[in-house]
C-alpha positions in Angstrom: -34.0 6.3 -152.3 -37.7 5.0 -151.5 -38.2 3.7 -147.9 -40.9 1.1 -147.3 -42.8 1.1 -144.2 -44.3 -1.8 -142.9 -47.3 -1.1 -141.0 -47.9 -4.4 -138.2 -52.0 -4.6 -137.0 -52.4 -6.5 -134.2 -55.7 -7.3 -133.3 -56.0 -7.3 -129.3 -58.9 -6.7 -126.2 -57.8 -4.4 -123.8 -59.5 -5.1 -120.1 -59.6 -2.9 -117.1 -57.8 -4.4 -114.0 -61.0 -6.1 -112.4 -62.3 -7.3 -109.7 -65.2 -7.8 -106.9 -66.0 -4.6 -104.7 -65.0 -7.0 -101.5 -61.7 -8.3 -103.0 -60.5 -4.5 -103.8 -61.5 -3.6 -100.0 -59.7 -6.7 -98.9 -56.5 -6.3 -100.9 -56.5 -2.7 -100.9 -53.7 -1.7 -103.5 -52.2 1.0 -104.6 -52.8 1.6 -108.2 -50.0 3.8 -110.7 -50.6 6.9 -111.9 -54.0 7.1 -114.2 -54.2 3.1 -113.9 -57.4 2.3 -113.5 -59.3 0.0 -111.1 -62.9 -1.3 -112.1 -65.3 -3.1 -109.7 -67.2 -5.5 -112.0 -69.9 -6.2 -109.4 -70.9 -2.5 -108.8 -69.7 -0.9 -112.1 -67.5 1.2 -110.4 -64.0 3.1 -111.3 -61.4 4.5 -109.2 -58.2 5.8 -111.2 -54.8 5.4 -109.2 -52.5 8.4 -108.3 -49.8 6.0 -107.9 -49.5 6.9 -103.3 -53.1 6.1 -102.4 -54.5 3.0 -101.4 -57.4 1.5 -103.0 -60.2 2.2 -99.6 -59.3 6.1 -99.6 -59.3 6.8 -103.2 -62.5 8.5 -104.3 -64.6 6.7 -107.1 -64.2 7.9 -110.4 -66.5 10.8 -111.2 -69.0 9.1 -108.6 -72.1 10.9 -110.7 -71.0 8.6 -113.6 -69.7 5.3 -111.9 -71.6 3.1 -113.8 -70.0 1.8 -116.9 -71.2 -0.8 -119.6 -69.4 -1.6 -122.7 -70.6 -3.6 -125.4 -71.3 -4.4 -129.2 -74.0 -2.0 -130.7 -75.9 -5.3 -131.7 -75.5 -7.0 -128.0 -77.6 -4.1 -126.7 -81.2 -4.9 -126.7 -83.5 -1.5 -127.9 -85.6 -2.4 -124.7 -82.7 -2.5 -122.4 -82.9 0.6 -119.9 -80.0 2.1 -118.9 -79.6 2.8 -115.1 -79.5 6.9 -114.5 -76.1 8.0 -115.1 -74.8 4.7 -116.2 -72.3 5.7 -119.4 -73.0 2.9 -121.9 -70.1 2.6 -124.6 -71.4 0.7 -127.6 -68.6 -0.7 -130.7 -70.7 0.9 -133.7 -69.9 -0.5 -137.6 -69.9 3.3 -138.8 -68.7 5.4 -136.4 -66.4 3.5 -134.1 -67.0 3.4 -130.4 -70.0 5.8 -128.8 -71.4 6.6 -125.6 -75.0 6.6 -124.3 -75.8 8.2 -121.1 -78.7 6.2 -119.3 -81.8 8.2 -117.6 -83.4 5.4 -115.4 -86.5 5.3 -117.6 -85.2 5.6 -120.9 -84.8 2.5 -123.5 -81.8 1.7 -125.4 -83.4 2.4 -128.7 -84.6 5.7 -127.5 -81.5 7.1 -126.3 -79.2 9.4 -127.9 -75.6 8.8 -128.3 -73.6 11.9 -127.2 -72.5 13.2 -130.2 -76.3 13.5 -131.2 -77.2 16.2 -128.3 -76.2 15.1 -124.9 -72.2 15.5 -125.8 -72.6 19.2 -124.2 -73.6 17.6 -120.4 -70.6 15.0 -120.9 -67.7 17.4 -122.3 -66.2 17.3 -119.0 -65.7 14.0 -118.7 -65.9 12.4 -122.1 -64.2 13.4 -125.1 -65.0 11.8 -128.9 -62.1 12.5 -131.2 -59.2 11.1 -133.7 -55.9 10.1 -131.9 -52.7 10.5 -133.5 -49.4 10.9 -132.0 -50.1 11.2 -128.9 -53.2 14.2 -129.5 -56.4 14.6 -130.3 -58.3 16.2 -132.7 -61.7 17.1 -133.0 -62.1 15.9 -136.7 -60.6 12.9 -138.9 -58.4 14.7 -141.1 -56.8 15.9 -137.9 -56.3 19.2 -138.3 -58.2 20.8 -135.0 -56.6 19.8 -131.6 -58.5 19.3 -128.7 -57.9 20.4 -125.1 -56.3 18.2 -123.4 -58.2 18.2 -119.4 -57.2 15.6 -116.5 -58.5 12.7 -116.0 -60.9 13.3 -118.9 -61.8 9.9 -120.9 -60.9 9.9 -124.3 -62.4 7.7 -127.4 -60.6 7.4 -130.5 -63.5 7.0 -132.8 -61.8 5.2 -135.8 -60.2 2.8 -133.6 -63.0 2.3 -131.3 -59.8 2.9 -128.5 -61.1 4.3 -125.3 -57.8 6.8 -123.1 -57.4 8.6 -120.2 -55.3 11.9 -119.9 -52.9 12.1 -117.0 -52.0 15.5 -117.6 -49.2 14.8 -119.7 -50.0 11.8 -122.0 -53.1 10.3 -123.6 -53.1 6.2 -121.4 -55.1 3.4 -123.3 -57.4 1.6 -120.8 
């Protein structure tokens, strides 16, 4: 007996909760576990632990805080990056990548990771394949990678970016 499986794509935008630096300060939640919290007026991410309010929890690698996503194309090649400002760019070959901004450097010029800064950032970004649950290090998806806390994850084929919580892979 054949089965058929139906395979549903839905087409979606996934945001970060968001808001102003002043109305996070003000409101001052409590966030779940690995949820993440992004100030759109500083760039800034805090990731919840699911007891701590939003005024004592650390920001989110602080040396990185700055975050920037956009199409590859919306990206201008004289558009400098602010130092340490991670820069994830939706590429029509290779999925979603990550530029690491210097202060001085433009757009054009800079390297994504994968093409020889991926070494400094391997502690906090990943670029893989996710299936199941896991990642692996090449598309065929035979060589796992090491799954680290509150290490970001990006799915290159699906241009998905997660975060691991120390037991599961979360979509944000």
């Amino acid at each position: 007996m054949v089965v058929a499986r139906m395979i549903k794509v839905i087409k979606a935008t996934i945001q970060l909760h968001r808001g102003l630096a002043a109305t996070w300060a003000r409101n001052n939640p409590i966030l779940a576990y690995g949820e993440p919290g992004f100030e759109k007026d500083t760039y800034k991410l805090k990731i919840g632990d699911g007891v701590t309010a939003w005024n004592s929890l650390n920001y989110f690698n602080d040396d990185y805080a700055k975050v920037r996503r956009d199409n590859e194309f919306n990206y201008s090649n004289s558009f400098v990056p602010e130092k340490d400002e991670l820069c994830f760019a939706d590429t029509v070959n290779k999925g979603l990548r990550v530029k690491l901004g210097d202060g001085r450097t433009q757009w054009g010029d800079l390297p994504y990771i994968d093409e020889g800064l991926y070494q400094q950032l391997s502690e906090i970004i990943v670029s893989g394949y996710y299936r199941n649950n896991k990642f692996y290090t090449d598309d065929t998806y035979t060589t796992e990678c090491s799954a680290i806390l509150n290490t970001i994850y990006i799915d290159v084929i699906h241009s998905a970016i997660y975060i691991y919580n120390g037991t599961d892979f979360i979509p944000i």
